[in-house]
LODO-124779 format. One record per residue (C-alpha): x, y, z. Coordinates in steps of 0.001 Angstrom, whole numbers, plus 524288, in hexadecimal, padded with zeros to 5 digits. Example, Ala and Ser with C-alpha at 12.3 -4.5 7.8 and 13.67 -1.06 7.14 Angstrom:
BEGIN
8300C7EE6C81E78
835667FBDC81BE4
// end
This chain:
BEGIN
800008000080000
8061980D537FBCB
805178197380541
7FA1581E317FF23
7F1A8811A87FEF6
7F54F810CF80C65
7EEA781D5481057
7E31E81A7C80906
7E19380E0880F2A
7E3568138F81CB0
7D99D81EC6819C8
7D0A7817178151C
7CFEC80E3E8223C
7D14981D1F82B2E
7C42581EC082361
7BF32813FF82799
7C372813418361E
7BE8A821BD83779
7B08A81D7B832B8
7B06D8130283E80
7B3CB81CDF847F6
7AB86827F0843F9
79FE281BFF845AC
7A4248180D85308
7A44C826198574C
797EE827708529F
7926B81C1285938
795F38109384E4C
7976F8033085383
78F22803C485EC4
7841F7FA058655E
781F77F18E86F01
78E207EF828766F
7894C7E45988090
78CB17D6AE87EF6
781E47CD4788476
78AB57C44988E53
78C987B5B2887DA
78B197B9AB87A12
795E07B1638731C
79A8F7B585864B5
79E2C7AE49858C2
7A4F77B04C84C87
7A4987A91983EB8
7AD727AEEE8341E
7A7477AE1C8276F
7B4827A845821A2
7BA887A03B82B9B
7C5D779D4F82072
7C8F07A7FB817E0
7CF6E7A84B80992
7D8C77B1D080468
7D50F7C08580368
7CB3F7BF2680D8D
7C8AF7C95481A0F
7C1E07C06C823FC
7BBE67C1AD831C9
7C1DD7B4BC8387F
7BD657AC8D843CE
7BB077B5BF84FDE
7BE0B7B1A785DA7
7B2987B463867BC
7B31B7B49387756
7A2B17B5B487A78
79E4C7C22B874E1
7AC157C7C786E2A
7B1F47C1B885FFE
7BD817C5E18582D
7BC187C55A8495F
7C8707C61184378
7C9737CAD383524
7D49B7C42282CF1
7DA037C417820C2
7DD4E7B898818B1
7E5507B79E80B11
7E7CB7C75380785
7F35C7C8FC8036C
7FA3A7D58780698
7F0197DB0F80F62
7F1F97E8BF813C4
7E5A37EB7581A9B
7D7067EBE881BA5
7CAE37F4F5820F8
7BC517EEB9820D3
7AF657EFB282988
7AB7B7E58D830FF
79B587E3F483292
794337DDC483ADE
786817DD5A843FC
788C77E83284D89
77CEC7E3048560B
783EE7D5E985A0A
792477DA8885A1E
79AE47E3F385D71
7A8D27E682859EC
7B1D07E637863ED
7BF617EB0685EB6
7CB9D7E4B385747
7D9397DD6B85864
7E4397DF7984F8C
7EC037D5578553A
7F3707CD3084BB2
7EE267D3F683FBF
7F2DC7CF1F833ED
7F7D47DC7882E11
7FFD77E03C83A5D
80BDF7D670834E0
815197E28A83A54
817EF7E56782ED3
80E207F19882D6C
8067F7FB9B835BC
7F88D7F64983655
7EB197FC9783921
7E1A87F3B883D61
7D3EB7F7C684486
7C75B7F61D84499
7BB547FF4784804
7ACB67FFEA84B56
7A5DC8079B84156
797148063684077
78F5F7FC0E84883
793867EE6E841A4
7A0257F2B683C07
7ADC17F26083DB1
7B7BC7FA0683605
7C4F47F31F8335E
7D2557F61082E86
7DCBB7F07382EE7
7EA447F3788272D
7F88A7F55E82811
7FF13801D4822AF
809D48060A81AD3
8159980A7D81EED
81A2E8195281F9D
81E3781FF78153B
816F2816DA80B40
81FA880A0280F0A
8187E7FFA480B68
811BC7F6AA81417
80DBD7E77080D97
801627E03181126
800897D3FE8172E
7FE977C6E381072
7F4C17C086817EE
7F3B47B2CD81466
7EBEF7ABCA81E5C
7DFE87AF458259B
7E6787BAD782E80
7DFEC7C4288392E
7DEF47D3438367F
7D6BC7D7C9840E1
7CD207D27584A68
7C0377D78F84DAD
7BAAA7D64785A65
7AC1F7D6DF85C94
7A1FB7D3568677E
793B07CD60865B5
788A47D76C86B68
77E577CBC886A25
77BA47BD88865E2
779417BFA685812
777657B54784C23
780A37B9F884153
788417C6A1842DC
78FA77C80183481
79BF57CE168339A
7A0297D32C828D7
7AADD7DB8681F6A
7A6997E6A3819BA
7AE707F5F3813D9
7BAE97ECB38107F
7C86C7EEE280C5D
7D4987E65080C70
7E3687EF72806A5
7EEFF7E522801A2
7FCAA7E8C47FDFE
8034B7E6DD7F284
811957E4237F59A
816FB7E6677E6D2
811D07F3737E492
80F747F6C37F38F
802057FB167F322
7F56C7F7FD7FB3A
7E7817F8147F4B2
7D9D57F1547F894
7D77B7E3607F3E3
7C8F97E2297EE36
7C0137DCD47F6EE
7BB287D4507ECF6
7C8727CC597EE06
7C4367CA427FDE2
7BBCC7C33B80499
7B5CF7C95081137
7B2147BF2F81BB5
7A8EA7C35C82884
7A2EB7BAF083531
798227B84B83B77
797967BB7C84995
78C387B406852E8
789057B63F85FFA
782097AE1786BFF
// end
């Protein structure tokens, strides 16, 4: 990705991140907040084994009422970074905040940015990308061959519910090209998108 790539790219996420907080701030992402005691939560990806070029949300662990949904990436090659919504039923889940813990971008090798932010009621805005270096030096992507972790979600059920659907939505994914060192978005209609179901009893 050349300097100026880079800054769109970043802009384009500071857009993005500045739309969540204007929504929290003016009440976005709110509801019931109560937890009836004994509800248990569980989580079935939609892809439990994903192919190449696919953005998935993986098997979640769950302790009662709490589950952590991480989102992975499997088979991109030379992946630089990503920003997409996450939807879901705001009336029988709440999000609950992130880890970036092991994320598959942070190799050392780069300055990453990786977060994740209530907007409106049933949606949480993501990004998550490394950045060039100062002075235009050029930063590489990362080859990701198996199924690795980028960032994990945590939520918490509100009630029992049948099927809450979660769910990809406002999606971009940037990769590198080493030879001509230059970033650009690959076409979603070369990835495949893969959600969960969340239940609750």
């Amino acid at each position: 990705m050349n300097r100026q790539r880079n800054i769109g790219w970043l802009a384009s996420i500071s857009v993005l991140l500045v739309g969540a907080m204007l929504s929290v701030a003016c009440g976005g992402g709110g509801g019931n907040t109560v937890t009836p005691p004994g509800l248990s939560a569980s989580w079935t990806p939609a892809n439990a084994n994903p192919g190449a070029m696919t953005l998935s949300m993986g098997a979640a662990s769950a302790s009662g009422s709490n589950f952590s949904v991480p989102v992975q990436v499997t088979g991109i090659d030379d992946f630089f970074g990503t920003a997409f919504r996450v939807n879901f039923d705001a009336a029988t889940a709440a999000f609950s905040g992130f880890s970036a813990v092991g994320s598959v971008i942070d190799d050392g090798g780069a300055v990453v940015l990786i977060s994740a932010t209530l907007g409106n009621p049933g949606e949480v805005l993501v990004f998550a990308t490394r950045q060039q270096g100062q002075g235009g030096v050029y930063v590489p992507g990362v080859d990701i061959n198996a199924t690795s972790t980028l960032i994990t979600l945590n939520f918490r059920a509100l009630t029992a519910t049948g099927a809450n659907t979660f769910t990809f939505s406002n999606r971009q994914v940037e990769a590198c090209n080493d030879g001509t060192q230059t970033c650009s978005d690959i076409p979603d209609v070369n990835l495949t998108w893969s959600g969960g179901t969340m239940r609750a009893n």
